[in-house]
DRENPAMAR-117130 format. One record per residue: x, y, z of N, C-alpha, C in turn; residue number from 1. Coordinates in steps of 0.2 Angstrom, whole numbers. Layout:
% DRENPAMAR-117130
+-------+-------+-------+-------+-------+-------+-------+-------+-------+-----+
:   n.X :   n.Y :   n.Z :  ca.X :  ca.Y :  ca.Z :   c.X :   c.Y :   c.Z : seq :
+-------+-------+-------+-------+-------+-------+-------+-------+-------+-----+
:     X :     Y :     Z :     X :     Y :     Z :     X :     Y :     Z : NUM :
...
+-------+-------+-------+-------+-------+-------+-------+-------+-------+-----+
This chain:
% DRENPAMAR-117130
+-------+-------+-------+-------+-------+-------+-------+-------+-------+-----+
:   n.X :   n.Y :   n.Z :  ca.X :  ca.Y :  ca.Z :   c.X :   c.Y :   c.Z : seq :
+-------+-------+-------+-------+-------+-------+-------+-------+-------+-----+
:    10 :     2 :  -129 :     8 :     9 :  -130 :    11 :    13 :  -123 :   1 :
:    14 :    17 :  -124 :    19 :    21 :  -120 :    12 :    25 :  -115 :   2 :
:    13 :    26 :  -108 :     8 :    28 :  -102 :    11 :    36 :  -102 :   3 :
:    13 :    38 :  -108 :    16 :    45 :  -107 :    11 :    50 :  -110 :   4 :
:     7 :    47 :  -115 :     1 :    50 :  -118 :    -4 :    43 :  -118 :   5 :
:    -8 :    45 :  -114 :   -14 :    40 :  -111 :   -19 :    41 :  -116 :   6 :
:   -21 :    39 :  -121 :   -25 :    38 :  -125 :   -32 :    37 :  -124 :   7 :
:   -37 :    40 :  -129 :   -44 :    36 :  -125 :   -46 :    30 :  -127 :   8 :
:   -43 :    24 :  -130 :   -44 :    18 :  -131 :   -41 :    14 :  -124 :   9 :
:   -35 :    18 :  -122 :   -32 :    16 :  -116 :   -35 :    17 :  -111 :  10 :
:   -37 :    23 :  -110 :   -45 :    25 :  -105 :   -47 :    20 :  -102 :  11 :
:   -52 :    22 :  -110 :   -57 :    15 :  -110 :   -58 :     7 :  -109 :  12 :
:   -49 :     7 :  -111 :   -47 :    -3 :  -110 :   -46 :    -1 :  -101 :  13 :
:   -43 :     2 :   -99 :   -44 :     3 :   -89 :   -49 :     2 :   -87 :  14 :
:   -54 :     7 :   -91 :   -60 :     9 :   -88 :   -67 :     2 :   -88 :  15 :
:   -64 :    -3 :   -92 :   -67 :   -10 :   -93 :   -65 :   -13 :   -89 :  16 :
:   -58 :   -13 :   -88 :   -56 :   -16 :   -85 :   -58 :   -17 :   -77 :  17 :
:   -60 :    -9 :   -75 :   -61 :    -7 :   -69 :   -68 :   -11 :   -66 :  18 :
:   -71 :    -9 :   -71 :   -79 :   -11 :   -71 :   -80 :   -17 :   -70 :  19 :
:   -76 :   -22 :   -74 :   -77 :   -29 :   -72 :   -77 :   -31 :   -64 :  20 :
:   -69 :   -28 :   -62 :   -68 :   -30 :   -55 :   -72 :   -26 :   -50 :  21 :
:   -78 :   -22 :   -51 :   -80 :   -19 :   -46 :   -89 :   -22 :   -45 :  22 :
:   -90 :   -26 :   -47 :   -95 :   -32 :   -45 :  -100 :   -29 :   -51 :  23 :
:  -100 :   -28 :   -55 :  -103 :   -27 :   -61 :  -103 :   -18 :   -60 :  24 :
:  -103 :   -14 :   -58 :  -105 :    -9 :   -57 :  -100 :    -3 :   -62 :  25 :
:  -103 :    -2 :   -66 :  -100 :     2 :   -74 :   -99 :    10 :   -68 :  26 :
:   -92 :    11 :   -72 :   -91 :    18 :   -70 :   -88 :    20 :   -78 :  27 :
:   -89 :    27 :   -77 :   -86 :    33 :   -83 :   -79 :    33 :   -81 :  28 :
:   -78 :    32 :   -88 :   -70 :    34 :   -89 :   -66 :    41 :   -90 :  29 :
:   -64 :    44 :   -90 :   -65 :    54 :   -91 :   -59 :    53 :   -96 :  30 :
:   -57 :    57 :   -99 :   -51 :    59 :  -103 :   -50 :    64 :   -99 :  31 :
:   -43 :    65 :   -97 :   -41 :    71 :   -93 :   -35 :    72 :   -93 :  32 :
:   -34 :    80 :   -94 :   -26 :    81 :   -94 :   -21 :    79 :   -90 :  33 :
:   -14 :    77 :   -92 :   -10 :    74 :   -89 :    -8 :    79 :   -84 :  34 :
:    -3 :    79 :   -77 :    -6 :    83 :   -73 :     0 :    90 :   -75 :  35 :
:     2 :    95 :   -73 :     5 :   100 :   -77 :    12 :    99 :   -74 :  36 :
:    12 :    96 :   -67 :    18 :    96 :   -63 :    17 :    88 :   -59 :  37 :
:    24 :    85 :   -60 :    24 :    79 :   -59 :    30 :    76 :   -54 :  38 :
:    31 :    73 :   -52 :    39 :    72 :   -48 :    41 :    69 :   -52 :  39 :
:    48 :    70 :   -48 :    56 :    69 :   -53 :    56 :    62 :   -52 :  40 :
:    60 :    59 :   -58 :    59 :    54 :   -59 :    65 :    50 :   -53 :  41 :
:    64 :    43 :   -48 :    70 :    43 :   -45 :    74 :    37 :   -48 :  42 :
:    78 :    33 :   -45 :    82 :    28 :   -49 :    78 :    21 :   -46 :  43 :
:    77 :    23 :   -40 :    75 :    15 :   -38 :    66 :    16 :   -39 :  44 :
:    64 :    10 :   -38 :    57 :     7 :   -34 :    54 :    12 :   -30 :  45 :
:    47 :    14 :   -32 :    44 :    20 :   -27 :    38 :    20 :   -26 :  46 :
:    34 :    22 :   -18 :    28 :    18 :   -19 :    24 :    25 :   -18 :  47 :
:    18 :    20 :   -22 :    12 :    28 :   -19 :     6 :    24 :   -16 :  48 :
:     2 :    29 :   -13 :    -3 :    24 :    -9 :   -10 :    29 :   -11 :  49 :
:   -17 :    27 :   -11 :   -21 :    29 :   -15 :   -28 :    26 :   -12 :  50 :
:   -33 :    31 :   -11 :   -39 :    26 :    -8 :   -45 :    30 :   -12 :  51 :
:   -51 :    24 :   -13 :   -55 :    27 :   -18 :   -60 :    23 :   -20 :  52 :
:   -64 :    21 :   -15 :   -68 :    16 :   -13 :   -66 :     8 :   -11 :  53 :
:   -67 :     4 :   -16 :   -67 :    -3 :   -14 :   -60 :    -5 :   -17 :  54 :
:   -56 :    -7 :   -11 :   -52 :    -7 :   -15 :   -48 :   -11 :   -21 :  55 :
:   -52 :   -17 :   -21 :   -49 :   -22 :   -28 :   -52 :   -20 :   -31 :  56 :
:   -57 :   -16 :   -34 :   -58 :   -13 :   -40 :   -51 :    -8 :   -40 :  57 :
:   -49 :    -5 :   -36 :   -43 :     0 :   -38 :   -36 :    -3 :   -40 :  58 :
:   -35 :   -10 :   -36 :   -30 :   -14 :   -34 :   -30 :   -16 :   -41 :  59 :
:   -36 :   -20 :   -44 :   -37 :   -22 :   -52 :   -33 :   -17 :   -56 :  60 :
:   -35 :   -12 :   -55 :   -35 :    -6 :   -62 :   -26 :    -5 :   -63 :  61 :
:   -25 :    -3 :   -57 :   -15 :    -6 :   -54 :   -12 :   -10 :   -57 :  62 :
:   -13 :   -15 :   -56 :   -11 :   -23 :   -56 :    -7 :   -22 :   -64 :  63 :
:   -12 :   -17 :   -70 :   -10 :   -20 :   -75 :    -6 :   -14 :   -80 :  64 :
:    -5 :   -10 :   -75 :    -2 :    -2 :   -78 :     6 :    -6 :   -80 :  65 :
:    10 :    -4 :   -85 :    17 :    -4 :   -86 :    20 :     0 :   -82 :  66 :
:    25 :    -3 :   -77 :    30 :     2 :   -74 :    28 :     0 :   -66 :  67 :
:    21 :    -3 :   -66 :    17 :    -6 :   -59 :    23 :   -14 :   -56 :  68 :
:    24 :   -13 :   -52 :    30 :   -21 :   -51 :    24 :   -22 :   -46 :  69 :
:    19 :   -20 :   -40 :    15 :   -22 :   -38 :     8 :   -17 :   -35 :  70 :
:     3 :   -19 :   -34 :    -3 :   -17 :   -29 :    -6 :   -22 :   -26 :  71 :
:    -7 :   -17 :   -19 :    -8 :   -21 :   -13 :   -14 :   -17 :   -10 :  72 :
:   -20 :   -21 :    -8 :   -26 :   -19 :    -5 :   -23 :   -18 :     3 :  73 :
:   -25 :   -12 :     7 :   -25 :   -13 :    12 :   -28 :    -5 :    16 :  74 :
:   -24 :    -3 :    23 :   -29 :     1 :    22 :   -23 :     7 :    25 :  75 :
:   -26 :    15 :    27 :   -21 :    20 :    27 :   -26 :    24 :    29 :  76 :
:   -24 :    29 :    35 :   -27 :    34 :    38 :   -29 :    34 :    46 :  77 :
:   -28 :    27 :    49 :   -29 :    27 :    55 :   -24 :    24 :    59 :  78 :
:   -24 :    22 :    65 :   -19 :    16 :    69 :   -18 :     8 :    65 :  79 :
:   -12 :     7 :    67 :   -11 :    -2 :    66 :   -15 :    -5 :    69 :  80 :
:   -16 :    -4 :    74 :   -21 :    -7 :    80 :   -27 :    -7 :    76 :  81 :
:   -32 :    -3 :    71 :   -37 :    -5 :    70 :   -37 :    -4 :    63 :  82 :
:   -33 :    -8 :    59 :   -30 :    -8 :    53 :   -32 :   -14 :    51 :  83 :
:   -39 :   -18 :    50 :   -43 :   -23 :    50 :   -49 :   -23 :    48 :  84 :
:   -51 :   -28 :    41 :   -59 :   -26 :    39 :   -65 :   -25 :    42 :  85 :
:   -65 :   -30 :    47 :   -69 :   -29 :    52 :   -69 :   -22 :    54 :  86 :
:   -68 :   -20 :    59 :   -67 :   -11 :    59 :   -66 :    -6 :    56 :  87 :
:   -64 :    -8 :    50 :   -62 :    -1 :    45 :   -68 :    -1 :    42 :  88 :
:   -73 :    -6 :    40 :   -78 :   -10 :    39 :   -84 :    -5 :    44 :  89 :
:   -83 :    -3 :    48 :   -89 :     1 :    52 :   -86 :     5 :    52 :  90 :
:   -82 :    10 :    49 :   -82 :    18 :    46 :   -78 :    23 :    51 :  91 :
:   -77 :    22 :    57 :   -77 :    25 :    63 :   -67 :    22 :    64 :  92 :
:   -63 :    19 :    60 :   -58 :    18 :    61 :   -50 :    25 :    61 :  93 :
:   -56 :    28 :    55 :   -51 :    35 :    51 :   -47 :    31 :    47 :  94 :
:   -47 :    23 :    44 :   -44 :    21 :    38 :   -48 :    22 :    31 :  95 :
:   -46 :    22 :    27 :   -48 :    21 :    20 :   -47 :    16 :    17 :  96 :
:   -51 :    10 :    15 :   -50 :     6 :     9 :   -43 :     6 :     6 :  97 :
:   -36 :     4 :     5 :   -32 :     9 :     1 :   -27 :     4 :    -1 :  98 :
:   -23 :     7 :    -7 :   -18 :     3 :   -12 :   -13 :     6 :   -13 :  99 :
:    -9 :     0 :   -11 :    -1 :     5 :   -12 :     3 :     0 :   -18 : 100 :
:     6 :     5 :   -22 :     6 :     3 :   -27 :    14 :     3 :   -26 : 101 :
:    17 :     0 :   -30 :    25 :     0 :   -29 :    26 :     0 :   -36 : 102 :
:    31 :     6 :   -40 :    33 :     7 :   -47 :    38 :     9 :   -49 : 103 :
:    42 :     8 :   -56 :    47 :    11 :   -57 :    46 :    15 :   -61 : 104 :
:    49 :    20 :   -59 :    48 :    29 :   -62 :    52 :    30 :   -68 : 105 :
:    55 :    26 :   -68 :    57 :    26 :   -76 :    54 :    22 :   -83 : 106 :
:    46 :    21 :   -79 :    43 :    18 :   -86 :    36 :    21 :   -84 : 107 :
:    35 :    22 :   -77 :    27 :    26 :   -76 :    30 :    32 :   -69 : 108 :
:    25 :    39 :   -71 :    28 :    42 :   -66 :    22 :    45 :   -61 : 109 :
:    25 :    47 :   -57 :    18 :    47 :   -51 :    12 :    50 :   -53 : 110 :
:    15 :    55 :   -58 :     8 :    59 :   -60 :     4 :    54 :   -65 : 111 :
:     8 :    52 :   -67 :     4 :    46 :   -75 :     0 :    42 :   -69 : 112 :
:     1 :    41 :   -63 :    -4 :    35 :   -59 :    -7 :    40 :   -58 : 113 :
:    -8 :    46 :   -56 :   -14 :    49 :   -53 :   -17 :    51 :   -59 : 114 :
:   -15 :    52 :   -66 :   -20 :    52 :   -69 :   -25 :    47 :   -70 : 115 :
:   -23 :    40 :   -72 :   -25 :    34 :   -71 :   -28 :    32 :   -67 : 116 :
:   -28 :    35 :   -60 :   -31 :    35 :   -53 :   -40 :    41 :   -54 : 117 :
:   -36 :    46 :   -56 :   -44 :    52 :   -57 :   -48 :    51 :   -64 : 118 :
:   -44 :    46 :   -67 :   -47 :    45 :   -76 :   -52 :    40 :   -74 : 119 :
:   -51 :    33 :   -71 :   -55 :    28 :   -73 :   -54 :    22 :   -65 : 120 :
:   -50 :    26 :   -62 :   -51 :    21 :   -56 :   -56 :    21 :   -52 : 121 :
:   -58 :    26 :   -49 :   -65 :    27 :   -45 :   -69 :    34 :   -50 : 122 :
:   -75 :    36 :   -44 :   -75 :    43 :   -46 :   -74 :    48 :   -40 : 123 :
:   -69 :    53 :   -42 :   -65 :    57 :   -37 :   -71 :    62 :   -36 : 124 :
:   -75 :    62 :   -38 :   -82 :    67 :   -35 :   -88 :    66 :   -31 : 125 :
:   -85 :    59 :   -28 :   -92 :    55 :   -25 :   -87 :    58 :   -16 : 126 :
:   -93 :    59 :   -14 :   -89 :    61 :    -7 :   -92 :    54 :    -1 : 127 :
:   -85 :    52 :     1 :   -85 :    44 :     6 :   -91 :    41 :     3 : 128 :
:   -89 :    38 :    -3 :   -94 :    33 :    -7 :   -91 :    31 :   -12 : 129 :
:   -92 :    26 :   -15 :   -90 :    24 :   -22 :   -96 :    19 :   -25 : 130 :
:  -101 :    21 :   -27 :  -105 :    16 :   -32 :  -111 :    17 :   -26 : 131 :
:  -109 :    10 :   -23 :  -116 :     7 :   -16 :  -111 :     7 :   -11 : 132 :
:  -105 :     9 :   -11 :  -104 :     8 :    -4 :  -102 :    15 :    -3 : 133 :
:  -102 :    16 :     4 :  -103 :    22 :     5 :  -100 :    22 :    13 : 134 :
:   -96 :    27 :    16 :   -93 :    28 :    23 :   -87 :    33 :    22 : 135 :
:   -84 :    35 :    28 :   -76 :    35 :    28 :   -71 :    33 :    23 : 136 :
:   -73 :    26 :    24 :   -67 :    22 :    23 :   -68 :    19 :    15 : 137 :
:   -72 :    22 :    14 :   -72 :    21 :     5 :   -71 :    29 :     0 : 138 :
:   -68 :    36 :     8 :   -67 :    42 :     3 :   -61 :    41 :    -3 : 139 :
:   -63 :    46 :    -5 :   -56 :    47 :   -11 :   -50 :    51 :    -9 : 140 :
:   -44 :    47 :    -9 :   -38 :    52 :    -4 :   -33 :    50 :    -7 : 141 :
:   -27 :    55 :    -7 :   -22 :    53 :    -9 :   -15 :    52 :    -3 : 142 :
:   -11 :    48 :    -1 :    -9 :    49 :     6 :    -2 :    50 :     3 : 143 :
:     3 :    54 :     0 :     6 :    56 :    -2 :    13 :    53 :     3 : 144 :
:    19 :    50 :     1 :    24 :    46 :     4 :    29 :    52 :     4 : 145 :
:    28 :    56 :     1 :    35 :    63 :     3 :    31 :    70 :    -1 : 146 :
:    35 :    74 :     0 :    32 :    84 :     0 :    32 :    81 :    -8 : 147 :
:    36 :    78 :   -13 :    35 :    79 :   -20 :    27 :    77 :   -23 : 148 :
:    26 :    71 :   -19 :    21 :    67 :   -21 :    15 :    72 :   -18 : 149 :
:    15 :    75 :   -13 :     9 :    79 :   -11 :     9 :    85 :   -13 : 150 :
:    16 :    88 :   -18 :    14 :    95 :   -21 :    12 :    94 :   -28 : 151 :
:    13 :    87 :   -30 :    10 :    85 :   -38 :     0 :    82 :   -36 : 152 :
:     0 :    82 :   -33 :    -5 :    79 :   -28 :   -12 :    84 :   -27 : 153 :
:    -7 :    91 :   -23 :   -13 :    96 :   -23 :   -12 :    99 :   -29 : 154 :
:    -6 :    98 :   -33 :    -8 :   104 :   -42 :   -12 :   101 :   -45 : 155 :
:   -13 :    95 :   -46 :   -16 :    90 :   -51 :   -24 :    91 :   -49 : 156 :
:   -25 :    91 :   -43 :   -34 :    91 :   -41 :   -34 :    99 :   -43 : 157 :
:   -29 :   104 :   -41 :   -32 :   109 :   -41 :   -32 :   112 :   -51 : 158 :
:   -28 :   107 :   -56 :   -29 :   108 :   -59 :   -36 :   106 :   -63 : 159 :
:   -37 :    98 :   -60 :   -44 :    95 :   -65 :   -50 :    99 :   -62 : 160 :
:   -50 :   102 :   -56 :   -55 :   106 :   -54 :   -56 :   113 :   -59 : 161 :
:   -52 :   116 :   -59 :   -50 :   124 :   -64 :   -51 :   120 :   -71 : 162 :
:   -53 :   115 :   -73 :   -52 :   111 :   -81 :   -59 :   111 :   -81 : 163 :
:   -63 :   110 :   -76 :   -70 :   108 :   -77 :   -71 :   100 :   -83 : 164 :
:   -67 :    95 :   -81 :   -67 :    90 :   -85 :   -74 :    87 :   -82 : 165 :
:   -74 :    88 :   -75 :   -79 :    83 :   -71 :   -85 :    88 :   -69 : 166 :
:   -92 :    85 :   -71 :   -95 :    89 :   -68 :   -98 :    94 :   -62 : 167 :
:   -93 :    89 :   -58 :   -95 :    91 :   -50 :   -86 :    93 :   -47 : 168 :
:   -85 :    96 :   -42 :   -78 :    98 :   -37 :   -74 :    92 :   -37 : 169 :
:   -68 :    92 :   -38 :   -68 :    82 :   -34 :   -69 :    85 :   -26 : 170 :
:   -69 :    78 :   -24 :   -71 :    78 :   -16 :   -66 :    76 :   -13 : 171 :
:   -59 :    72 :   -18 :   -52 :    70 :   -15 :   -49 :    74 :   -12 : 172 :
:   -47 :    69 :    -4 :   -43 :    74 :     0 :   -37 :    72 :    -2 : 173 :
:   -31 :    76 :     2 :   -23 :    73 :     3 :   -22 :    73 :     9 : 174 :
:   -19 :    67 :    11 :   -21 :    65 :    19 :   -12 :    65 :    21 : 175 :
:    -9 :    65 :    27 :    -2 :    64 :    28 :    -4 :    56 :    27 : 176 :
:     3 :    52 :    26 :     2 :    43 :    26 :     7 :    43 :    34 : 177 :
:     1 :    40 :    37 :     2 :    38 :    45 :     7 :    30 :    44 : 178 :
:     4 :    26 :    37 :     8 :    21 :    37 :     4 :    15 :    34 : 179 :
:     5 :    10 :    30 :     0 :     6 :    24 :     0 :     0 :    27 : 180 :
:    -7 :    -3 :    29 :    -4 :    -8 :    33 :   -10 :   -13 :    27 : 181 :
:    -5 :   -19 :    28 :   -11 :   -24 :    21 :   -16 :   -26 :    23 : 182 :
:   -22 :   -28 :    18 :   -25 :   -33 :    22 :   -22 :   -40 :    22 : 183 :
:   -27 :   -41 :    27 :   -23 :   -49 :    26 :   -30 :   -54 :    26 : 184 :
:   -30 :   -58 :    22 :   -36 :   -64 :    21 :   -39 :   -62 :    16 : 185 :
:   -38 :   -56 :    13 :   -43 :   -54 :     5 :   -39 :   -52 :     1 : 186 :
+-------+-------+-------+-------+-------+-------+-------+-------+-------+-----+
C-alpha cells in the first residue's frame, strides 16, 4: 500500500505495532491530514531526526515504513560529551530520547514520516512525557537537518493544531539539530 495516502487500517497496523514495543502501554492512533507543505523530493538518501519519548517504541514504529533504509535510537539536543543513557537518563543533559531515521524520498517523503510520527508514534500532546516516563529527555521534538525540513515541520504542527484533530495543543517543539549521536549498548 503506497504511504502517499495513509489509511486507517494502516494507522492502526502502526499504531499496534507501536504499542507492542512500548512495554505494553496502548496509545491512540489519530487519523490525520497529510501535512499541506512537504519537502522536495531529493535524489539521494536523507535523514530526519525525531524525539518522542522512549525511544525504541519510536525506533520500532520506523523500522517498518516503506522507503525507511534505517532507524537508529540515540539522542539530540545537547553536547557529545554528555550524549549517554546514564545522563540523558537524569533529565538535566538538554538531550532527547531521539531517532534518526535515514530514507529514500522517492518512495516516503519527509512529511509522510511526520505524519506517521504525529498519527501513531507517540503522543505530540504530552508535554516532556510519554506514557510513565516523564522528563526533558522524553519531550516531543522535531530537530529538523535543513530550513526545508523545519518549514514542513512548523506548517504541519501549526496545521494539526488549527485542525483540532487532537484534543489538546501539541506540545512539540522544533529544536536546531546540534548533532545525532547513537546510543550505544541498547
Amino acid at each position: 500500500m503506497p504511504l502517499l495516502s495513509l489509511s486507517r487500517a494502516t494507522l492502526a497496523a502502526a499504531g499496534a505495532l507501536f504499542a507492542m514495543g512500548s512495554a505494553g502501554a496502548a496509545e491512540t492512533a489519530f487519523v490525520i491530514p497529510p501535512p499541506a507543505l512537504d519537502a522536495p523530493a531529493g535524489a539521494a538518501q536523507e535523514k530526519a531526526v525525531i524525539a518522542g519519548g522512549c525511544f525504541w517504541g519510536v525506533q520500532a514504529v520506523f523500522q517498518h515504513v516503506k522507503g525507511v533504509t534505517s532507524a537508529v535510537s540515540g539522542y539530540a539536543g545537547g553536547q557529545a560529551s554528555t550524549a549517554d543513557y546514564d545522563t540523558v537518563s537524569g533529565g538535566r543533559s538538554g538531550h532527547a530520547e531521539s531517532v534518526e531515521i535515514t530514507y529514500d524520498p522517492s518512495q516516503v517523503s519527509y512529511g509522510q514520516l511526520l505524519q506517521i510520527y504525529f498519527s501513531v508514534a507517540h503522543d505530540p500532546t504530552q508535554l516532556n512525557r510519554q506514557g510513565p516516563d516523564s522528563g526533558t529527555q522524553y519531550r516531543s521534538t522535531v530537530f529538523p537537518a535543513n530550513d526545508d525540513q523545519r518549514k514542513v515541520a512548523e506548517a504541519y504542527i501549526a496545521q494539526l493544531n488549527k485542525s483540532g484533530v487532537y484534543p489538546k495543543t501539541l506540545a512539540t517543539t522544533v529544536e536546531p539539530l546540534k548533532g545525532f549521536y547513537p546510543a550505544e549498548g541498547y
